[in-house]
C-alpha positions in Angstrom: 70.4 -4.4 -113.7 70.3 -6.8 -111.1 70.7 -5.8 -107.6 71.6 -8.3 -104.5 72.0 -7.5 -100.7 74.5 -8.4 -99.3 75.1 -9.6 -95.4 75.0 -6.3 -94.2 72.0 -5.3 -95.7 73.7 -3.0 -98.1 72.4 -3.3 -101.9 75.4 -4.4 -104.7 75.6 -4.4 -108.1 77.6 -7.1 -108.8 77.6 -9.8 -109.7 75.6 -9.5 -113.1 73.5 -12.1 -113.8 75.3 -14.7 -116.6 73.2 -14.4 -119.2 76.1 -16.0 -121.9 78.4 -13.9 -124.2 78.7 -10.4 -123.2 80.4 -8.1 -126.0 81.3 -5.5 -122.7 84.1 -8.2 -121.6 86.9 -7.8 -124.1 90.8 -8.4 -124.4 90.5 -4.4 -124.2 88.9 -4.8 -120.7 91.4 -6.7 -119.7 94.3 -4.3 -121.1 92.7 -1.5 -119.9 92.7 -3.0 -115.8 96.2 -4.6 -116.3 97.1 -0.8 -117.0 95.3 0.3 -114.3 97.2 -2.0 -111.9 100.4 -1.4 -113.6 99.7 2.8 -113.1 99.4 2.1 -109.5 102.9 0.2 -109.3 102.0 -3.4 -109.7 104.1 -5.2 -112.4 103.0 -5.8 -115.5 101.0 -9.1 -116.9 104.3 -10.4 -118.9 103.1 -13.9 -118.7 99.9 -15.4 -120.5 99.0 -17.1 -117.6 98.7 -13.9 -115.7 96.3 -12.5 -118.4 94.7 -15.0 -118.1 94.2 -15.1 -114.3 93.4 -11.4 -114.6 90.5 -12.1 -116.9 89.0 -15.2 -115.1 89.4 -13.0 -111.6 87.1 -9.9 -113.3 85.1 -12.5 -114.6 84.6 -14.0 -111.0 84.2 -10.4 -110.0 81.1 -9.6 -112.8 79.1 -12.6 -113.3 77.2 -15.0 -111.2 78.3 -18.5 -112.2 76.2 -20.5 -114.7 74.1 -22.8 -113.5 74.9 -26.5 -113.2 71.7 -28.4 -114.8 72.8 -32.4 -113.5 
């Protein structure tokens, strides 16, 4: 597992490198936090754009961006 510091010197362990597919980051993932956030009062994701949003934000949250190669 890949471990960064961060500015104030603690250590993090996130973001995960992108190393391409990852079979962890599922539809049920993303069910599973959306329930989560709903259980603590925020509403639900009704909309597929707010699925959607959900899944690219834990992606953001996860996995170092790929690399450009220009």
């Amino acid at each position: 597992m890949s471990v960064t510091t961060s500015r104030s010197g603690a250590e993090r362990s996130y973001p995960l490198p992108h190393a391409g597919p990852d079979a962890r980051f599922t539809e049920s993932l993303v069910n599973s936090v959306a329930a989560v956030l709903v259980g603590y009062g925020y509403p639900g994701l009704d909309a597929s754009a707010d699925r959607a949003a959900l899944k690219s934000a834990l992606a953001a949250f996860l996995y170092n961006p790929l690399e450009s190669h220009t």
